[in-house]
Backbone as CSV, one residue per row, in Angstrom:
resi,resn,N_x,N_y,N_z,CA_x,CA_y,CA_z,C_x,C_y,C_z
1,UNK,0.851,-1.181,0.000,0.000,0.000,0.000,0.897,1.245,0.000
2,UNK,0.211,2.050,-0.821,1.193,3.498,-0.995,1.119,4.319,0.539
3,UNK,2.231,5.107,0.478,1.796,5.903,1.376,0.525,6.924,1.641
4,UNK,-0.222,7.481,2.503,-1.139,8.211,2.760,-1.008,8.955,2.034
5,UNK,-2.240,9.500,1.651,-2.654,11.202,1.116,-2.288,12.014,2.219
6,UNK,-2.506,13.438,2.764,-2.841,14.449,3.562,-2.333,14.069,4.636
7,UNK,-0.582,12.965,5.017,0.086,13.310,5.998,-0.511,12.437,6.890
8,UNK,-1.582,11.412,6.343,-2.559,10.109,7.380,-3.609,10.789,7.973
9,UNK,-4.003,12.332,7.661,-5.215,12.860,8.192,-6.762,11.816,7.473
10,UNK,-7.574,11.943,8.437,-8.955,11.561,7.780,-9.461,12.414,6.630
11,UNK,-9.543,11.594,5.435,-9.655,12.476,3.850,-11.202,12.797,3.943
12,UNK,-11.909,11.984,4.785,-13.592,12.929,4.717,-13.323,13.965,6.324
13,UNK,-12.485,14.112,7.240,-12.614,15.265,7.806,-12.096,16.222,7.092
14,UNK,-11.373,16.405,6.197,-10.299,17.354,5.265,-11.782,17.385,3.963
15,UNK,-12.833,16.676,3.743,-13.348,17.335,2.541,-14.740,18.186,3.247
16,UNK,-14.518,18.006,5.037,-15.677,19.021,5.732,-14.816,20.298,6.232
17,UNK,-13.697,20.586,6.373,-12.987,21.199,7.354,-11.553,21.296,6.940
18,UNK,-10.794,22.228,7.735,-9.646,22.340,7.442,-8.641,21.725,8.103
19,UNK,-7.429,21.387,7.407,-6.361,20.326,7.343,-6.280,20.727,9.503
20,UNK,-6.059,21.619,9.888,-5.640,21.553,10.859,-6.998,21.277,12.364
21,UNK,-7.400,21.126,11.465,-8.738,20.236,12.474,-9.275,18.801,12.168
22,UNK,-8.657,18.182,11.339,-8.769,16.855,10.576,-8.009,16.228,11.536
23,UNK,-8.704,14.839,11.801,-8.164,14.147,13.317,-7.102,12.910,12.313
24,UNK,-5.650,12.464,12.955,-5.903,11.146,12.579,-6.152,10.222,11.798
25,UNK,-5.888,9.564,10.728,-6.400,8.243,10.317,-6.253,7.225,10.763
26,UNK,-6.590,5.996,10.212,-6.187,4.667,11.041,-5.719,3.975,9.708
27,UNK,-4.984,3.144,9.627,-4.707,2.216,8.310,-5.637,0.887,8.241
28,UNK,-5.879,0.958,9.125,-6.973,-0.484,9.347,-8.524,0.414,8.622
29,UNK,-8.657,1.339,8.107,-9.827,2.188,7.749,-9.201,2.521,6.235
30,UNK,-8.697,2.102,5.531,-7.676,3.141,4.481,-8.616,2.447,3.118
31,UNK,-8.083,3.192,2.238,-9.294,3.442,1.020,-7.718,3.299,-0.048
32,UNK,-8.394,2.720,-1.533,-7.238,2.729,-2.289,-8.219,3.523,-3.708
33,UNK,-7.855,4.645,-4.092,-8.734,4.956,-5.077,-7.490,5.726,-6.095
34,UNK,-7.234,5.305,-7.407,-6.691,5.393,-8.204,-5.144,5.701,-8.188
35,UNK,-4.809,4.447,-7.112,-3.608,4.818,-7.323,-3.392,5.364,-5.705
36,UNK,-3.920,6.254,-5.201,-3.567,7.050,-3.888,-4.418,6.502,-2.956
37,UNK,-3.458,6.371,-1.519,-4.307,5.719,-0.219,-4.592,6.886,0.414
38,UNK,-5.787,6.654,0.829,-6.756,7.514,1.844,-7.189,7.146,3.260
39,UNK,-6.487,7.731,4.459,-6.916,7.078,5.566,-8.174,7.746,6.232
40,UNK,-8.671,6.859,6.757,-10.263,7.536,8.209,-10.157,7.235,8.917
41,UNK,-10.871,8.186,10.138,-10.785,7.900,11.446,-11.641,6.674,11.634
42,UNK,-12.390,6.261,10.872,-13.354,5.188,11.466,-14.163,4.896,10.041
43,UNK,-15.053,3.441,9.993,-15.361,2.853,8.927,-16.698,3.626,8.408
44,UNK,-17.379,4.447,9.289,-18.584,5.823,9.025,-17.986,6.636,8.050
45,UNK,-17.005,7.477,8.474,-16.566,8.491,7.363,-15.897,7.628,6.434
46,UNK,-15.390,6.385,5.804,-14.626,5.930,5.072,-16.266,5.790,4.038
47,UNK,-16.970,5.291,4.570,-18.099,5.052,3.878,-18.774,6.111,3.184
48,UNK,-18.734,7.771,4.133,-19.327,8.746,3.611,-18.685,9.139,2.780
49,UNK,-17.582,9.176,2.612,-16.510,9.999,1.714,-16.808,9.281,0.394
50,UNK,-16.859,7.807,0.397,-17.008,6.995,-0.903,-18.698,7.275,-1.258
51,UNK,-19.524,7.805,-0.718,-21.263,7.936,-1.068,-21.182,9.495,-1.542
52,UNK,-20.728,10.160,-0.500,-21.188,11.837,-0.979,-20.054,12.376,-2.334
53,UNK,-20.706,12.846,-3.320,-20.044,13.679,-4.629,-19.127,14.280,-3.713
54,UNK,-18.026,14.494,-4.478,-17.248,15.553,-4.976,-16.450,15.780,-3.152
55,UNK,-16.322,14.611,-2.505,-15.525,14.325,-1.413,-13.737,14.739,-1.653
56,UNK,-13.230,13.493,-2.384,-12.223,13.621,-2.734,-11.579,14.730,-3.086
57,UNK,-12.343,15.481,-4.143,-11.741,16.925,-4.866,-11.456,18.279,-3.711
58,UNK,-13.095,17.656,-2.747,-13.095,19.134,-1.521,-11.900,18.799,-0.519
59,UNK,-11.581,17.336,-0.736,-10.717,17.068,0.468,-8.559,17.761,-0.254
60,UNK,-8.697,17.775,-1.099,-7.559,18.062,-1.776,-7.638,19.367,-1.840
61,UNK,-8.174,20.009,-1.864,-8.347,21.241,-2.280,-8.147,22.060,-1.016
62,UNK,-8.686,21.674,-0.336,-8.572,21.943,1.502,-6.741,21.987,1.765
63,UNK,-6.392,20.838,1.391,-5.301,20.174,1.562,-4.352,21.232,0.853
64,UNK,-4.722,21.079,-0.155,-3.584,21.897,-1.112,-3.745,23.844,-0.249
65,UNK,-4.676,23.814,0.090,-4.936,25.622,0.859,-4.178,25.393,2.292
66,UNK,-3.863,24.224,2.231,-3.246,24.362,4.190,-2.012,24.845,4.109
């Protein structure tokens, strides 16, 4: 598995909020989507991030502004 996105932060707290309030990931929660691993605090947000649009993009974008 590749290394984390966003430093092992949770990629659905980073697509609600900003990088420096994003708790944590866990690797036992981690997501593999094209290539890049995505960690969560827990198997709820791993799930929301993969259901709600346009997660990924808000979570990078956040990321890239920190």
């Amino acid at each position: 598995m590749a290394e984390p996105e966003f430093d092992g932060k949770c990629a659905f707290a980073l697509s609600l909020g900003p990088a420096d309030k994003a708790p944590a990931g866990k690797a036992q929660h981690a997501l593999e989507v094209d290539g890049k691993t995505y960690y969560f605090a827990g198997a709820v947000p791993k799930l929301l991030f993969r259901l709600i649009p346009g997660s990924r993009e808000r979570a990078e974008r956040r990321w890239a502004a920190a």
